[in-house]
C-alpha positions as CSV (number, residue, x, y, z in Angstrom):
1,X,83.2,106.7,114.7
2,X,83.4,103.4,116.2
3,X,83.8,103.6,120.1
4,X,87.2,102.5,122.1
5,X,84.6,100.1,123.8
6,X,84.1,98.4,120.7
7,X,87.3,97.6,119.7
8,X,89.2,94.1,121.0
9,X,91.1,93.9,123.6
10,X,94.2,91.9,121.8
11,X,95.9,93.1,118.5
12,X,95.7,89.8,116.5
13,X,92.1,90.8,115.0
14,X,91.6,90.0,111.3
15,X,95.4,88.8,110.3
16,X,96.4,85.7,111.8
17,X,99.2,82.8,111.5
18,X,97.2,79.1,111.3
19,X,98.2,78.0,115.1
20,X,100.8,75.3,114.8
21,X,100.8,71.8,115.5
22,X,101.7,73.0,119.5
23,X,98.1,75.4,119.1
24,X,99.9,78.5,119.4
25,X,100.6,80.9,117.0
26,X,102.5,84.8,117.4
27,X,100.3,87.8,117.8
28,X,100.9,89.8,114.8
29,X,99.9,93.0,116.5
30,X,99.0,94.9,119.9
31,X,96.5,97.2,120.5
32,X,97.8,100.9,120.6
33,X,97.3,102.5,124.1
34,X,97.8,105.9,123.1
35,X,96.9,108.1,119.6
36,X,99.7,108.5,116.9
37,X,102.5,110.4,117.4
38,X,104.0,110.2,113.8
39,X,103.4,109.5,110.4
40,X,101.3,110.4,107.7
41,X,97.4,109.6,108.9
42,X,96.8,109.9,105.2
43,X,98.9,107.9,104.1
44,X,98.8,105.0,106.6
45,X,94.8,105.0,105.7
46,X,95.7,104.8,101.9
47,X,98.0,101.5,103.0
48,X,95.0,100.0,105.0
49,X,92.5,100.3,102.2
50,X,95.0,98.4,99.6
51,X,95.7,96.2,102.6
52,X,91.9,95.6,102.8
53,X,91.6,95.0,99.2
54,X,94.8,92.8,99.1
55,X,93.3,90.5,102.3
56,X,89.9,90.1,100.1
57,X,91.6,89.2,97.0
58,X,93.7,86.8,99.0
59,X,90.9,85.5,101.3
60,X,93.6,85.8,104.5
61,X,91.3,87.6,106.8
62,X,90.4,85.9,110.0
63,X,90.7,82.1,110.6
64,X,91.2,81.3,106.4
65,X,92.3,77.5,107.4
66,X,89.5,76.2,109.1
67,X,86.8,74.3,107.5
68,X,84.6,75.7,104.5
69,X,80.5,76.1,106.4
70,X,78.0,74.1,105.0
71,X,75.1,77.0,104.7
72,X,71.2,75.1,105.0
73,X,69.8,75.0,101.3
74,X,67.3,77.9,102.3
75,X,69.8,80.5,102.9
76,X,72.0,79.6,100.3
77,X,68.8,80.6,97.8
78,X,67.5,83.8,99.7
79,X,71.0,85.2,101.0
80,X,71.2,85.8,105.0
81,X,72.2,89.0,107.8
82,X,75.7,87.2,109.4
83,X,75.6,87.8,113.0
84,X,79.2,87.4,114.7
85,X,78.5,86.4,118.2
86,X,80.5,87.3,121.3
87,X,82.2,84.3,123.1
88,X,80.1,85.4,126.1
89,X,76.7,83.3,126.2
90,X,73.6,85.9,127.6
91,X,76.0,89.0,125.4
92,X,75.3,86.2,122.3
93,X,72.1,86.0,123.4
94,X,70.9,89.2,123.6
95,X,73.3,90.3,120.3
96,X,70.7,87.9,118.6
97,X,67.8,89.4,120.0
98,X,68.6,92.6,118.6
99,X,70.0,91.5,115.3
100,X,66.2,89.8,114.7
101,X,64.7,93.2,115.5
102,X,67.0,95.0,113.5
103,X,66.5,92.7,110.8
104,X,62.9,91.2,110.9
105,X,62.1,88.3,108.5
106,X,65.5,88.1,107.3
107,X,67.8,84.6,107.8
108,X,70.2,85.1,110.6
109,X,72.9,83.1,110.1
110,X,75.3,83.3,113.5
111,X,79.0,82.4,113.5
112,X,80.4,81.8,116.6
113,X,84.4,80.7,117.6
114,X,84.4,76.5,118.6
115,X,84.7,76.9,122.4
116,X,81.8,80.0,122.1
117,X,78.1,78.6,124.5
118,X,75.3,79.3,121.9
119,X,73.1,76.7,123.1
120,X,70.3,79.2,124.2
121,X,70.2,80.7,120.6
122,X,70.1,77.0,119.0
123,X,67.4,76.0,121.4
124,X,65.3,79.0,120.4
125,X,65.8,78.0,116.6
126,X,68.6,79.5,115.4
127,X,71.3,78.7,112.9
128,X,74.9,79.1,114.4
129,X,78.0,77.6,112.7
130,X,81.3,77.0,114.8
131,X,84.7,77.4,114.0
132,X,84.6,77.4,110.2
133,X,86.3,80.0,107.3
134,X,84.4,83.0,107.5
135,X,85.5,84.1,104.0
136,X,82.6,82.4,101.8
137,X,80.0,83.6,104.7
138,X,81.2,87.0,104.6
139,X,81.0,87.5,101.1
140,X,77.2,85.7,100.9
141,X,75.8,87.5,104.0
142,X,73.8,90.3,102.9
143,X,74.9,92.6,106.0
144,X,76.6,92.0,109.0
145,X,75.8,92.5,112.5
146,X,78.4,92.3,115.7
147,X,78.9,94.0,118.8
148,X,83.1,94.8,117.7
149,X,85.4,95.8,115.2
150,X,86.1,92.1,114.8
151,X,86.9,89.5,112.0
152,X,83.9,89.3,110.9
153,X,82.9,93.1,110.9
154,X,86.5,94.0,109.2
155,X,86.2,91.2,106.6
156,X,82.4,92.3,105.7
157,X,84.2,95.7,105.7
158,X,86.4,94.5,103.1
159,X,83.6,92.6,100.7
160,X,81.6,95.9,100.2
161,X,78.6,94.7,103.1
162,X,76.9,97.0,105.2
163,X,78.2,96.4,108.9
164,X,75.8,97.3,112.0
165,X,78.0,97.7,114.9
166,X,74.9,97.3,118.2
167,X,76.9,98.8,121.3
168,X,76.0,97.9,125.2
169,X,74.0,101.2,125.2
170,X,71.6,99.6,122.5
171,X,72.6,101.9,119.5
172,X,73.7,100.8,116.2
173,X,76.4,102.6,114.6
174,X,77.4,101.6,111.2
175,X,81.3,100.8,110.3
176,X,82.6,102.6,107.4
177,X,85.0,101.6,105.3
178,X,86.9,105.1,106.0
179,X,86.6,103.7,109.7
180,X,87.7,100.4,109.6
181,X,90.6,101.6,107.8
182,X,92.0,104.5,110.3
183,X,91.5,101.7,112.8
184,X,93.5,99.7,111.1
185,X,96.2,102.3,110.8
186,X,95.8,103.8,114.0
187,X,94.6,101.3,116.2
188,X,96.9,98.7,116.1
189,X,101.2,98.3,116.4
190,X,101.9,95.7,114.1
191,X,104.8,93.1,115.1
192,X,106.7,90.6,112.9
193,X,107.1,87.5,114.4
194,X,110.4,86.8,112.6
195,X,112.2,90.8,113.2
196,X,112.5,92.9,116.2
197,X,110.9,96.5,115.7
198,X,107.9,98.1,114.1
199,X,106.5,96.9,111.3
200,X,103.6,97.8,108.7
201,X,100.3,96.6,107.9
202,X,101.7,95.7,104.0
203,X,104.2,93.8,106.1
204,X,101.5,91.3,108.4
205,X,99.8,91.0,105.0
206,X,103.0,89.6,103.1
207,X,103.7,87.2,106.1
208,X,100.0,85.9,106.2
209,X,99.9,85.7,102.5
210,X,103.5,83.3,102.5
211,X,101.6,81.6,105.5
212,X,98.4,80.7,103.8
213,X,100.4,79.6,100.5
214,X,102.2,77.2,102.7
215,X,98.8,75.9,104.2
216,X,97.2,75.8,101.1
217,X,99.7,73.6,99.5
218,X,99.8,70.7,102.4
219,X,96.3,71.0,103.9
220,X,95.2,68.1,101.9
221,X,98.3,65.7,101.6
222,X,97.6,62.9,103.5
223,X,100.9,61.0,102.8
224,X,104.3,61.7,102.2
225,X,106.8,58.9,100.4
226,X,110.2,58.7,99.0
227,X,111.4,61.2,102.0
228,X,115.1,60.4,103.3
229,X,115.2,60.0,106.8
230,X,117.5,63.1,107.2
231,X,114.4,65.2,105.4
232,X,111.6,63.6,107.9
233,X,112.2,66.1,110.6
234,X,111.9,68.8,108.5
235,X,109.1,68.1,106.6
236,X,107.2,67.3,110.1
237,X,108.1,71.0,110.4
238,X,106.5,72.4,107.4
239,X,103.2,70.7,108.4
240,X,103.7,70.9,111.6
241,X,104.1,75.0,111.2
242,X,100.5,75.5,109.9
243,X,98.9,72.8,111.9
244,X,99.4,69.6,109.9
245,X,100.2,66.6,110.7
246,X,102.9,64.7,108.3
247,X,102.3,60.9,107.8
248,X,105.5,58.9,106.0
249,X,105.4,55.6,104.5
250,X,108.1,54.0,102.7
251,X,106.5,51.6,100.0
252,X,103.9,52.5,97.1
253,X,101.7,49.9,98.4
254,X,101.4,51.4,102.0
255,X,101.5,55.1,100.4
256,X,98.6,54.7,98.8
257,X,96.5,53.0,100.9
258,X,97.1,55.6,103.5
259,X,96.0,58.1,100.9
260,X,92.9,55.9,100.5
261,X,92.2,56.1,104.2
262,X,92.8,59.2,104.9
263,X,91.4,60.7,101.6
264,X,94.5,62.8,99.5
265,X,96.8,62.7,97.4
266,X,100.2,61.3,97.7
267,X,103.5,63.5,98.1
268,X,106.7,62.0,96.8
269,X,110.1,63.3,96.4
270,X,110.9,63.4,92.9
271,X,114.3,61.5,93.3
272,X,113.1,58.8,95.3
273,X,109.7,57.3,93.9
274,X,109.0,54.0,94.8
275,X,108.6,51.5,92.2
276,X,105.0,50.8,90.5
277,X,103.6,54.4,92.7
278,X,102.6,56.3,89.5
279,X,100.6,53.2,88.2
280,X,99.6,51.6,91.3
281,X,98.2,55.4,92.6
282,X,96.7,55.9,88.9
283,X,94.6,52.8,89.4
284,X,93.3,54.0,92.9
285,X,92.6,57.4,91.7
286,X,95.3,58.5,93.8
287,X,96.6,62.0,92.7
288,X,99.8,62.7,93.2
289,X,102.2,65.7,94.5
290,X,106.2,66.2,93.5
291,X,108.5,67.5,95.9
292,X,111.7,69.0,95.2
293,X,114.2,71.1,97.2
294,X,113.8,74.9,96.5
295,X,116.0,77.3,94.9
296,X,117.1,79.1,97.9
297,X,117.2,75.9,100.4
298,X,120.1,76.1,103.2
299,X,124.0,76.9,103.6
300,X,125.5,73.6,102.7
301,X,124.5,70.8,100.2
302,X,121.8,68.6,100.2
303,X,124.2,65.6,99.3
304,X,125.6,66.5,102.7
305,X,122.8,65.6,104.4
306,X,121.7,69.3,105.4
307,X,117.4,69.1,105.4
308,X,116.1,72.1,103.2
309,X,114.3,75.0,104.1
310,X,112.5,75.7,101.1
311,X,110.8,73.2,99.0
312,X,108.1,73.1,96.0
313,X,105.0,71.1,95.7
314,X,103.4,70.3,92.6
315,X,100.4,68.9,92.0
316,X,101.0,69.2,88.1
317,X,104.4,67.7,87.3
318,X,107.9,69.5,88.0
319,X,109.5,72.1,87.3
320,X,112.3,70.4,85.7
321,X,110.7,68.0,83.5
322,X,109.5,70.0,80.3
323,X,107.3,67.0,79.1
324,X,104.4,68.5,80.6
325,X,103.2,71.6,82.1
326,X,104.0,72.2,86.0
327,X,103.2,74.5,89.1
328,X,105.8,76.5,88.0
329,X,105.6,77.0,84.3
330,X,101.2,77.6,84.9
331,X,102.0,80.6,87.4
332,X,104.9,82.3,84.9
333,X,102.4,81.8,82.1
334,X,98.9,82.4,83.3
335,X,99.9,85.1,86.4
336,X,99.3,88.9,85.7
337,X,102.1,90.1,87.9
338,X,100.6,93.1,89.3
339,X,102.3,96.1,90.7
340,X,103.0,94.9,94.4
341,X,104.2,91.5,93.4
342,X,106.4,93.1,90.7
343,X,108.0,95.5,93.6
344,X,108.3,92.7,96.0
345,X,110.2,90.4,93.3
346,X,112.4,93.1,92.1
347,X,113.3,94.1,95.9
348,X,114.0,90.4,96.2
349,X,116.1,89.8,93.2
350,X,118.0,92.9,94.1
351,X,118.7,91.9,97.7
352,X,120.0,87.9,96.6
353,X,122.4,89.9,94.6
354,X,123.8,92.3,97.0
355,X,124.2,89.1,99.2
356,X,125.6,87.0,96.7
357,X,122.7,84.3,97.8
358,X,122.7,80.7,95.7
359,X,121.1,78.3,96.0
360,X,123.7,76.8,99.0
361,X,124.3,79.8,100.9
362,X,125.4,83.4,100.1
363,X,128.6,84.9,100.0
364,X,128.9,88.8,99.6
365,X,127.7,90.7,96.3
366,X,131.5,91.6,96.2
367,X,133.1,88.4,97.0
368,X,135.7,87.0,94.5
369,X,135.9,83.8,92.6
370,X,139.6,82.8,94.1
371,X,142.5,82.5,91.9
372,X,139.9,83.5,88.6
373,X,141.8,86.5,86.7
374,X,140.0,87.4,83.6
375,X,141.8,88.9,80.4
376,X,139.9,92.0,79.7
377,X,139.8,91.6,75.7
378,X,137.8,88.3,75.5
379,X,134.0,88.1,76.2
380,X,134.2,85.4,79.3
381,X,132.0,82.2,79.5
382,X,131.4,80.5,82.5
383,X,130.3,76.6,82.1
384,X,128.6,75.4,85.4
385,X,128.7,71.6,85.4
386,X,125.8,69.4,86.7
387,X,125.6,66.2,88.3
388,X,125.7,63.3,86.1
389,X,122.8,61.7,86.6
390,X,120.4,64.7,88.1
391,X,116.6,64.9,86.9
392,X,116.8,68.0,85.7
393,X,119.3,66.5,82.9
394,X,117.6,63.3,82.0
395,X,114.2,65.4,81.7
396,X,115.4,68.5,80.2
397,X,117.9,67.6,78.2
398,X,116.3,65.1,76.0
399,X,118.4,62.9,73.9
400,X,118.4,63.3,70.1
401,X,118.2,66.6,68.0
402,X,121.7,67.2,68.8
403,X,121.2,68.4,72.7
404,X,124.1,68.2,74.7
405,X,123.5,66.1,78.3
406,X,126.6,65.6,80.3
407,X,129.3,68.1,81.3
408,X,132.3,67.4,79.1
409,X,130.0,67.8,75.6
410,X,128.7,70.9,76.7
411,X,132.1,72.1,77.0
412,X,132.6,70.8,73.8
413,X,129.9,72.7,72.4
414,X,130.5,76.0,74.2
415,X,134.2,76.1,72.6
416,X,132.9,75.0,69.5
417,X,130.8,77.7,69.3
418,X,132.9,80.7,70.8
419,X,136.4,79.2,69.6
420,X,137.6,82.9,71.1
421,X,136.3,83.4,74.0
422,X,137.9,82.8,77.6
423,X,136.2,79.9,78.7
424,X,135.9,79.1,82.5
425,X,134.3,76.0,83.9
426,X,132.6,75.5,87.3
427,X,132.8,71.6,88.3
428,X,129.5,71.1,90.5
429,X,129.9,71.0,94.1
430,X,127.9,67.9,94.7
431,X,130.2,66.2,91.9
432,X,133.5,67.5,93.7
433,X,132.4,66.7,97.0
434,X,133.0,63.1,95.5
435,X,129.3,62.2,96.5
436,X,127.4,62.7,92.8
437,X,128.1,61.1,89.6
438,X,129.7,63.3,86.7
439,X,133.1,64.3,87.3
440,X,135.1,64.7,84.5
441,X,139.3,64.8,84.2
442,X,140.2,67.7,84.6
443,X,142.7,67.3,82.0
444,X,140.3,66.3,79.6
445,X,138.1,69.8,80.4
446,X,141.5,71.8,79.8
447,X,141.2,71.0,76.3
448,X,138.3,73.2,75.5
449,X,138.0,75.3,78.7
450,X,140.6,78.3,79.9
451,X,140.1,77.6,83.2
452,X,138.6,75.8,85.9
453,X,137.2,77.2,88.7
454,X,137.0,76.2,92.4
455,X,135.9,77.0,95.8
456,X,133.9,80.7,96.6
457,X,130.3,81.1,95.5
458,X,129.4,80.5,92.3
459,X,127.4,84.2,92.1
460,X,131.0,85.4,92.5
461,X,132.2,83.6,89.2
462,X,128.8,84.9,88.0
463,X,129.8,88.4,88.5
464,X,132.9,87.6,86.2
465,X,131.3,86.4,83.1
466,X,129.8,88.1,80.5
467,X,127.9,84.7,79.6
468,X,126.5,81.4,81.2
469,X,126.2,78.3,79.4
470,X,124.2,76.0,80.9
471,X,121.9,72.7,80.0
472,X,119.8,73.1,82.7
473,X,121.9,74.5,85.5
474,X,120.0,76.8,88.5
475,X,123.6,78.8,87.6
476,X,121.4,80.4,84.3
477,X,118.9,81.1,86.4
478,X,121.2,83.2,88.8
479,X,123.1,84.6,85.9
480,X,119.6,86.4,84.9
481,X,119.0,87.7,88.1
482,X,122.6,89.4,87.8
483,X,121.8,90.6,84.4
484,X,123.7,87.9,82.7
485,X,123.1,86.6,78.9
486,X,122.3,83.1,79.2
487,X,122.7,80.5,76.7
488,X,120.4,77.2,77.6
489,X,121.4,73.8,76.0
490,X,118.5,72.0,77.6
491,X,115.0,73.5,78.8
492,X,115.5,74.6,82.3
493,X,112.2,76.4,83.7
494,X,113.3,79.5,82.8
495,X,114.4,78.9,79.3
496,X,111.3,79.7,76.3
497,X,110.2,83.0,78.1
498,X,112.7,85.3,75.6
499,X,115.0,85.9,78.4
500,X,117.3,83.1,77.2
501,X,119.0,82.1,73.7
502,X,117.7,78.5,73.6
503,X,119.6,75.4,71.8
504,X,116.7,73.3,72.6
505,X,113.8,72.6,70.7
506,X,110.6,74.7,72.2
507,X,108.1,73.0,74.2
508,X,105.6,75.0,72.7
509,X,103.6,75.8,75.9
510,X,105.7,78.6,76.6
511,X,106.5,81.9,74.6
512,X,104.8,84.7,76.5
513,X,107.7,87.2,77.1
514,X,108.6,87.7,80.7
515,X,110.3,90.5,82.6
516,X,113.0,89.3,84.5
517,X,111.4,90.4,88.2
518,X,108.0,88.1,87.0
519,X,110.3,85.1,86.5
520,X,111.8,86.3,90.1
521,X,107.7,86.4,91.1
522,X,107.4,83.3,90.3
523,X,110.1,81.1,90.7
524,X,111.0,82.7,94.4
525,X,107.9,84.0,96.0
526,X,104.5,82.4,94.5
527,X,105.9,78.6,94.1
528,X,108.0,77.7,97.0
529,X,107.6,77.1,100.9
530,X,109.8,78.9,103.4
531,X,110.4,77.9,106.8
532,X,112.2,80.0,109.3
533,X,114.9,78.0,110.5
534,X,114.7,80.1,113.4
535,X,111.0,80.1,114.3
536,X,109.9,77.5,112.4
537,X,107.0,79.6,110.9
538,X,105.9,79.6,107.2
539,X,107.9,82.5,105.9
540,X,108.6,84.6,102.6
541,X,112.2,84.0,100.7
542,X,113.5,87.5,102.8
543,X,113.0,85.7,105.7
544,X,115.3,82.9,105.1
545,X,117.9,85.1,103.1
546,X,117.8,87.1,106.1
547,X,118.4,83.5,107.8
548,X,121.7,82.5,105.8
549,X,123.7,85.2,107.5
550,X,123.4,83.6,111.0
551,X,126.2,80.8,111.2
552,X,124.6,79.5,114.5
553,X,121.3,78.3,112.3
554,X,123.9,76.0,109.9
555,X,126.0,74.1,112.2
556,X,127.1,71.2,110.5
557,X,125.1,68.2,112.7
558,X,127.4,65.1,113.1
559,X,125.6,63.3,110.2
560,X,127.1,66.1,108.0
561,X,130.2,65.9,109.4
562,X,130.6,62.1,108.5
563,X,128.5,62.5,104.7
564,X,131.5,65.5,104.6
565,X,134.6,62.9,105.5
566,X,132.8,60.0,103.5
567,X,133.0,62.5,100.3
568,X,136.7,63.1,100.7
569,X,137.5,60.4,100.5
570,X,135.5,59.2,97.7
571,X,136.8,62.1,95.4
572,X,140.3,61.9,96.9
573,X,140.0,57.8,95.3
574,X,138.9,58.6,92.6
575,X,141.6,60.8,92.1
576,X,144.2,58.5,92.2
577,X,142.7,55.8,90.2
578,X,142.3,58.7,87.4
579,X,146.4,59.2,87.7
580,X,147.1,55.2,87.7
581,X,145.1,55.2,84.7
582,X,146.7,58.0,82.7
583,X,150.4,56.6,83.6
């Protein structure tokens, strides 16, 4: 068994946040001072060896965000012994001593952290590469030598290589993987850096896994465009959370020759694209990324100026254009959802619906739509509208073949096709707030709607209805986590995977049948970023529905308060220009 002399003296060994743009990052774990006092050893060593697994098939282990080594040409063809060495320069020195005894006539290949003095081993020949991802190393090496249980020795662990362990007393003791794993249970008291208390080794794993998808989806972006001033801040923040910088330019001329500078692609909020971008970048071989908020983003609006905490990134198209494939729609049809993904997305669906979360907040999974009483012996339809002139409508409801695309003709529709049902209709907050295009009278929506409802959260008025109709509305969506039929008059991104009854012609890219938790997998977990508005560390979606609770987090700044005012009154004109009209 591997010696309390060779194990590190800090706990944040093998899982590790990427250090922000400040250089810090939180210690995921301390070293434990004393031995177990409860719990199943068993057990906890059956959790380390999935977690092992889990980190490999992740590649989180150790520093994953630094640069990928460059391995000399001879290696790469014979294979090489990876040598970890100590920061400490004669303890490096002598480590690689031993290793070339230990393995004569083999390629040593050392791998040392960037401030680590290895200048007596370079002079005396010696390959040592600084600072770089040890993943692809790891997994090449054919064994691996160090004088700790560190990264190294723990990831080589993990990838199925024999690890030497060469102690101060000159003895090499190998590390098993049944011993790297009760270490890993026993040796260390994991800490979240987002929740007071204890927490679990599947738990570090989860946060380092929603970390490195947040890294791995800005690393390379080396502009952002089409961001509104009031996003800036927070988009700084997402970089800046993982390390990144966050460059803005405002025209597609200067966008893209930033991207040409600084070599990567171009981000670009979907609503704002500056004119001639998409041919000017195509021309410059200039790829491109779409940003969009997520579906659990804040408490408030977006038209009220309140910056998002989620958003997406996709490098393929987005999610609510179904003219071509995007992030979203490749993950739900090319993912095998395995068992722990499916249990995280079905813990997560079931938690937004105790807490009644939208995509604007959360109210209570048993808060009440006010002033909504339902007759009990007529199936209830609830009609979300949609802003006029939203994306999502002018992509996925295509003119033609008889699809309806604006709120007063899906009423239409919906009454036309349940003439006896009680039909309730949810005007769209952006749209009432008097800031987004689309209202319609209500006296004109009284003519084929029961009802129409406003103010509490629209999961509430969820919880009422036996149906949604929806063209594209994120409403459906939140009606199927509930358990909801769902009737789609457009092609929203989760319409086409036989959880819906579709109006719209197929796009015929989709079709494979989904359980309800993969779409939850998918859409929630794999293809948005979180930020803790908190912390300001990559996060998972609990994190930040753990988040909406906390009042102090959304105080309205005094932009909001003025967008709020400025909406009003808009909608309290346009009010009375509707009554001067009608008399």
């Amino acid at each position: 068994m591997t010696s309390a002399s060779q194990l590190p003296e800090d706990g944040s060994v093998l899982l590790k946040l990427p250090p922000s743009r400040k250089g810090t990052s939180p210690c995921l774990g301390v070293r434990r001072t004393g031995d177990r006092t409860s719990g199943d050893r068993t057990t906890a060593t059956d959790e380390a060896a999935r977690a092992l697994a889990r980190i490999r098939a992740l590649r989180i282990g150790g520093a994953f965000w630094r640069a990928p080594a460059t391995v000399p040409p001879a290696f790469a063809r014979a294979g090489w012994t990876l040598v970890s060495l100590p920061a400490d320069a004669d303890a490096a020195t002598c480590l690689w001593h031993r290793a070339q005894d230990m393995a004569p006539g083999e390629n040593l290949l050392g791998l040392a952290e960037p401030g680590a003095d290895v200048a007596a081993i370079t002079r005396l020949g010696g390959t040592v590469l600084r600072g770089v991802e040890p993943h692809a190393l790891v997994d090449g090496a054919t064994r691996i030598v160090s004088s700790g249980c560190d990264d190294a020795a723990l990831l080589g662990v993990a990838y199925g290589r024999p690890v030497s362990l060469l102690g101060a007393d000159g003895r090499a003791t190998t590390l098993s993987h049944a011993q790297a794993c009760a270490w890993l249970a026993d040796g260390i008291v994991w800490r979240s850096p987002f929740h007071p208390g204890p927490a679990t080794l599947s738990d570090m794993v989860q946060v380092v896994e929603d970390a490195r998808r947040t890294w791995a989806r800005l690393h390379d972006i080396a502009v952002w465009v089409g961001i509104a001033w009031w996003k800036r801040r927070r988009i700084r923040e997402f970089c800046g959370s993982v390390g990144l910088d966050a460059v803005f330019r405002r025209s597609a001329r200067g966008a893209v020759r930033a991207a040409l500078g600084r070599g990567g692609p171009v981000a670009v909020w979907t609503s704002r694209v500056p004119r001639g971008l998409d041919a000017r970048a195509a021309r410059a071989g200039v790829a491109l990324r779409r940003v969009e908020d997520g579906f659990v983003r804040s408490v408030g609006l977006g038209s009220d100026l309140l910056p998002p905490s989620s958003v997406v990134v996709d490098a393929r198209g987005i999610y609510f254009d179904p003219s071509r494939p995007s992030d979203l729609e490749t993950l739900l049809h090319d993912t095998s959802f395995d068992a722990t993904l499916r249990q995280r997305a079905g813990q997560l669906r079931a938690l937004l619906v105790a807490r009644g979360v939208s995509k604007y907040g959360m109210g209570s999974g048993a808060a009440e739509a006010p002033g909504i009483r339902c007759p009990d012996d007529r199936r209830v339809i609830v009609v979300p509208g949609q802003v006029g002139d939203d994306l999502s409508i002018r992509l996925g409801a295509q003119p033609g073949l008889g699809v309806v695309r604006d709120n007063l003709a899906l009423v239409q529709a919906v009454r036309a096709e349940n003439p006896d049902a009680y039909v309730i209709f949810r005007p769209h907050p952006d749209v009432d707030a008097g800031h987004r295009k689309g209202a319609v009278p209500d006296a004109e929506v009284l003519r084929h709607a029961d009802q129409i409802a406003r103010g509490g959260p629209m999961t509430a008025l969820i919880t009422l209805a036996d149906e949604v109709h929806t063209m594209t509305s994120l409403a459906g969506f939140e009606a199927l986590l509930r358990g909801r039929a769902v009737t789609a008059y457009g092609t929203p991104f989760y319409a086409g995977w036989g959880l819906t009854q579709d109006r719209a012609p197929a796009t015929g890219r989709r079709g494979k049948p989904l359980h309800p938790d993969d779409l939850v997998a998918g859409a929630l977990v794999l293809y948005p970023l979180y930020l803790d508005p908190l912390t300001r560390l990559p996060c998972g979606p609990e994190v930040l529905v753990s988040r909406l609770a906390d009042p102090a987090l959304w105080r309205p700044s005094l932009a909001v308060r003025i967008r709020r005012l400025q909406g009003r009154l808009r909608h309290t004109f346009a009010n009375l220009v509707a009554r001067r009209s009608r008399s």
